[in-house]
N, C-alpha and C positions, 0 to 999 in steps of 0.2 A: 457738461456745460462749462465746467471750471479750463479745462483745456482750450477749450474755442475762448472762451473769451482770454486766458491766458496767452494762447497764441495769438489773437487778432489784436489786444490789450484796450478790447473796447468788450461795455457791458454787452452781455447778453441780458436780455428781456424775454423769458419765452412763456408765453399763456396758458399749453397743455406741454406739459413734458412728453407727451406720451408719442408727439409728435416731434419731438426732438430726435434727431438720426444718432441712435448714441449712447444715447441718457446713460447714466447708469445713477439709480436713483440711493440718494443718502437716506431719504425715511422711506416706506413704501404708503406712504400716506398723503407726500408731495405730488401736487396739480401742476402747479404752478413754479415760477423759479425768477430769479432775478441772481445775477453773476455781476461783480463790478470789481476791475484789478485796482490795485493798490500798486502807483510807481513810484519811486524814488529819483533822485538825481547821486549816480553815484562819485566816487570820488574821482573818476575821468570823466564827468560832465555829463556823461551819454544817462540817459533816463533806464530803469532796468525796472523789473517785477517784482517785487517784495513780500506781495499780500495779496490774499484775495478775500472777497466781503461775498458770503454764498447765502442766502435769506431764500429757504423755500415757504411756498403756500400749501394751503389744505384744499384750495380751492381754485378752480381754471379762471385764470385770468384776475389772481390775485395782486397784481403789480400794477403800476400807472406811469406815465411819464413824471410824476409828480415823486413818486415814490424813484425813479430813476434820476431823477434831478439832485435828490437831496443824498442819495446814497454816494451818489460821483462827486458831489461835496464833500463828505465825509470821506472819500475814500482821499481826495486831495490832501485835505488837510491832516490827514494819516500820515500820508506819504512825506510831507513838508515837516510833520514834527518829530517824528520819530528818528532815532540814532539807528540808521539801521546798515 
């Protein structure tokens, strides 16, 4: 999931990983998953990938738009203060 959302540089949101075409799972005890990139504006202006925010669940469908809201917040304001 860190890939797809790396390359599309939007979050992924996925409720069973198990149905993710792909997965390749960091706990074996993650359900659930939520992916959010971290971008930058680099020093020629163009925006680039810096970071990624990878938050699994224990449980299917442990994520929310709410919980996607506040990560891509956080994941901005990453991006905006850091020297990177």
């Amino acid at each position: 999931m860190c890939g797809s959302a790396a390359a599309a540089r939007e979050t992924q949101l996925v409720d069973d990983v198990d149905a993710f075409p792909g997965h390749i799972a960091c706990d074996g005890d993650s359900r659930s998953e939520i992916v959010v990139p971290i971008v930058a504006a680099g020093d020629d202006g163009d925006d680039r990938l810096v970071a990624i925010i990878d938050v699994d669940c224990a449980v299917l469908a442990g994520f929310d738009e709410v919980d996607r809201l506040w990560l891509e917040k956080l994941a901005g304001l990453i991006g905006r203060s850091c020297d990177w």
